[in-house]
N, C-alpha and C positions, 0 to 999 in steps of 0.2 A: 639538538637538531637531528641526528643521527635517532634519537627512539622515536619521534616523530616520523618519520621518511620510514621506516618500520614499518607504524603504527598503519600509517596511509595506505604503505603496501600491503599490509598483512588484509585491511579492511579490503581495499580491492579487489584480490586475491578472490574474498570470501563470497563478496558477490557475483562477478565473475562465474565462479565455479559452480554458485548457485544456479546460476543459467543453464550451464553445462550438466550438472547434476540433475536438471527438469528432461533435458533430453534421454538422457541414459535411463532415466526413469520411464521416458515414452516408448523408447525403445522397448523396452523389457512389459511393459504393461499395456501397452497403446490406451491407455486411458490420460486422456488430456486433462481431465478436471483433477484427476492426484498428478499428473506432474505440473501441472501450472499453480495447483496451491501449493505443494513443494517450495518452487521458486521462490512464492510469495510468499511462504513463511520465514525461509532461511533469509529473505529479503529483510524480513522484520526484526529476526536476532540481530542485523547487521544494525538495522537502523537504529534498535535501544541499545545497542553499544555505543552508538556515539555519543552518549551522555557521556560517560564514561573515559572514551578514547579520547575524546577532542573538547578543544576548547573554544573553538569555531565552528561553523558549518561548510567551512569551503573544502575540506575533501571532499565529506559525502555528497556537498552541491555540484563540485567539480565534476564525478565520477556520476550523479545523474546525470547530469548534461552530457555527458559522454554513449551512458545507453540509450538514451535518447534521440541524439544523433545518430548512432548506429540502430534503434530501432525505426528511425523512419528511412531508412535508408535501405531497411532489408523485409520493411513489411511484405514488400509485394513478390518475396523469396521465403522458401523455409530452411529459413539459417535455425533461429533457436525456437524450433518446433514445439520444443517440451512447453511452452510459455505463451508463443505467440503465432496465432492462426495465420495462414496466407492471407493479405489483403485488408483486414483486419487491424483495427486501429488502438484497441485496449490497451497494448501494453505500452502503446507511443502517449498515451493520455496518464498510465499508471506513473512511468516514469516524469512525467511533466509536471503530476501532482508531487510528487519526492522532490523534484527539486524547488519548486516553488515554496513547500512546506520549510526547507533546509533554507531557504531562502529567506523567508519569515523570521528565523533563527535568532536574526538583528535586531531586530522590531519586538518580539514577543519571548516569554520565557522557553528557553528550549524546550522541556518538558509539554508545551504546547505543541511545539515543532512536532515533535516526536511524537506524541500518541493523536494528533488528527493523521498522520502517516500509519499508523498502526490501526489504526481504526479501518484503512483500507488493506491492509498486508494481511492482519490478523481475523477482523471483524469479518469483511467480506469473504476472506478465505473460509472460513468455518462455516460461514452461509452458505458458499457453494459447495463445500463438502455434504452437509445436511442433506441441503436441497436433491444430491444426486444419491444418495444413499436413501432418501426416503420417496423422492420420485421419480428417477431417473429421468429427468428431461433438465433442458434451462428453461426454467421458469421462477416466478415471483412465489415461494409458499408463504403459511405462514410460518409454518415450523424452521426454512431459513431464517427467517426473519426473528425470529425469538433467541435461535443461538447466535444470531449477530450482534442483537441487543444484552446479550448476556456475556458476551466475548468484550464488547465497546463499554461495559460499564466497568468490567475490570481494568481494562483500557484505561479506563478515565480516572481511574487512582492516583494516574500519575500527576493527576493536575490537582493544585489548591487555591483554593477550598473546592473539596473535593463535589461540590453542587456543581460547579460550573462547570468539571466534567462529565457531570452527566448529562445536563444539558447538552452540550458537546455530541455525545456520544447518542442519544437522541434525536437530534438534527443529521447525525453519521444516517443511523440505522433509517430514519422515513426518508431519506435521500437513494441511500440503495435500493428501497422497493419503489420508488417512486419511477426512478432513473433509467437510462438504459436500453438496449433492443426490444425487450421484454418488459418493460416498466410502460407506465401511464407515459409518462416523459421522454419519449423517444430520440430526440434530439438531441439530449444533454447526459453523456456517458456518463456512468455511475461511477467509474475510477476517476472521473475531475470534481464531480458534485462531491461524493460523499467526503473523500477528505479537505477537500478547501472549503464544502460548508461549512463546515466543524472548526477548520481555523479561523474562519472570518466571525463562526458566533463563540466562540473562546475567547480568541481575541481580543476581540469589542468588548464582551461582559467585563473580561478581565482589564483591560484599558479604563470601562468606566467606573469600576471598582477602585 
């Protein structure tokens, strides 16, 4: 009970700090797009530990529900800047898709859990790295778009047989360029589509398998 209670906190802890570590990052660089993929990365180590740390999903579902609440409750303040824009709704849709994936947990093999989440921490992070490094704007490239599909297929290793992560991973990547302010699909954030497309066609393949 006692390495548990640890475990939860040490995990905590980790993300938490990642927040916090996005902003001291803004601070020092005022560039938003390295400290928000920061977060989102150290987000994703967090999240492939849970194979590992837990034998449930209820901390890490616990502890999304938690940013969650506190991110809709400070969107329209710049509490954790480094992460999330004034007014701006991303990182309340990010965290929504975490818990709902951790949620899934019960229902599908975790390793699905986990890399349709990662598919969003890792995939899309790298996308938007690309994307600002090769054009300096937000927008859909293709060159995002390829190191997303090449981040999402490593991604999808984690799943067996490993076809059906690609597919997965797939359905991740035409969902982020589709998605979004900047997407054909305006309406429907790319931090909800990309990773719960990916669960719900994983999922089902692997259901009907």
């Amino acid at each position: 009970m006692l390495l548990e209670l640890l475990k939860a906190t040490l995990f905590s802890a980790f993300v938490v700090s990642a927040l916090f570590a996005s902003n001291l990052l803004y601070d020092k660089t005022k560039n938003f797009v390295y400290s928000r993929k920061l977060a989102h990365s150290l987000v994703g180590v967090a999240v492939l530990s849970t194979l590992w740390l837990f034998d449930s999903p209820v901390v890490p579902l616990v502890l999304s529900l938690v940013i969650l609440v506190v991110f809709i409750a400070t969107h329209t303040r710049e509490v954790f800047y480094g992460v999330a824009q004034k007014g701006r709704l991303s990182e309340v849709y990010f965290a929504a898709s975490c818990a709902v994936c951790f949620a899934a947990w019960w229902v599908v093999d975790p390793k699905i859990a986990v890399a349709s989440t990662l598919f969003l921490a890792w995939g899309d992070g790298v996308t938007g790295l690309v994307r600002w490094w090769t054009d300096k704007r937000h927008a859909k490239t293709l060159s995002g778009t390829a190191a997303n599909l090449v981040a999402c297929l490593l991604i999808a290793l984690l799943v067996t047989p490993y076809w059906v992560g690609v597919v997965g991973a797939m359905v991740a990547v035409v969902l982020e360029h589709l998605c979004g302010d900047v997407g054909r699909i305006k309406w429907l954030d790319d931090n909800l589509a990309m990773p719960l497309g990916a669960l719900v066609v994983i999922g089902g393949i692997s259901w009907v398998l």
